[in-house]
C-alpha positions, 0 to 999 in steps of 0.5 A: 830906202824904205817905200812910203805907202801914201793914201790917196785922196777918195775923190781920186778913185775909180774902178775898173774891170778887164776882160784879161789879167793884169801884168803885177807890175802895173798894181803896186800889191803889198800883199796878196793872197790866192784861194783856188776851189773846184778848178777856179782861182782867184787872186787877190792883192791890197795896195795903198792906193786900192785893191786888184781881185783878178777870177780865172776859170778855163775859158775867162778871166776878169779883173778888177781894180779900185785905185786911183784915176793916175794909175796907168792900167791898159786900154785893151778889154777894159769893160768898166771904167767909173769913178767911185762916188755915190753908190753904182752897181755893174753886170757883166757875162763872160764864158763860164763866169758873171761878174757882178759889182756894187760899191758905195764911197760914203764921207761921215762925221768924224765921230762915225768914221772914228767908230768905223774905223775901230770896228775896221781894225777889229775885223782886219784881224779875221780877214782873208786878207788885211792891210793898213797903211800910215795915215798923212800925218803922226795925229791921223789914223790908219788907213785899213783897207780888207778883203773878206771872202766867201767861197759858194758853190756857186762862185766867190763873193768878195767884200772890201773896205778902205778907208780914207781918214784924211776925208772922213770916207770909207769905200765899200765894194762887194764882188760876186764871180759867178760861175754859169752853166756851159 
């Protein structure tokens, strides 16, 4: 029996940061991707509900999530824990690496989130990492959600985008994993 992908409603989502990994069970990932540089790894998985990006260096791990506030994630080394509304930014310093993130979850008018939403489509094709999941009914979009990468010398910067037909939104997160001097 198929698994239907279901988005959920963009007043549901938080995001969350870890100090740790998170087991793969625990994040339901469609697909996901790896990229390693200069003894660094990054994973990255896309779901219906969001998306995880966990950084390892030899001294720290840190993950995030953005999905929904149901999603049973552990209480322990959880550093963030927000709902995505408005616009936020959070710093954190770990042994070897600084995590820095923004995000904005922003409702339009339809006629801009439709635009939007064509723009999304074309950049899906040339991201690091794409998803796009069934909208609720046969007359609404997709929803897409994409990660695009840049790896610095510094450490990695991760932007992502989903988008939420069903409310004329669109969640935009920008990561940076910065590596420090030990």
């Amino acid at each position: 029996m198929p698994l239907q992908l279901i988005r959920p409603d963009a007043a549901d989502m938080v995001l969350r940061a870890f100090e740790r990994p998170i087991h793969p069970e625990l994040f339901d990932a469609a697909k996901q991707c790896t990229i390693r540089f200069g003894g660094q790894k990054a994973q990255m998985r896309l779901g219906p509900t969001g998306h995880l990006l966990e950084f390892r260096t030899d001294k720290s791990v840190v993950t995030e999530v953005a999905a929904t506030k149901y999603e049973g994630f552990p209480e322990h080394l959880k550093v963030i824990d927000r709902r995505l509304i408005g616009y936020r930014t959070h710093m954190i310093d770990l042994p070897q690496v600084r995590y820095h993130c923004s995000y904005q979850l922003e409702s339009v008018p339809l006629d801009v989130y439709l635009q939007l939403h064509r723009e999304f489509e074309m950049d899906a094709q040339n991201a690091t990492i794409s998803l796009v999941v069934p909208g609720a009914t046969p007359q609404s979009p997709d929803c897409i959600s994409l990660l695009k990468c840049d790896v610095l010398q510094e450490g990695l910067v991760v932007h992502a985008f989903h988008t939420f037909p069903e409310n004329a939104a669109i969640l935009r997160t920008q990561t940076l994993f910065e590596l420090l001097d030990c």
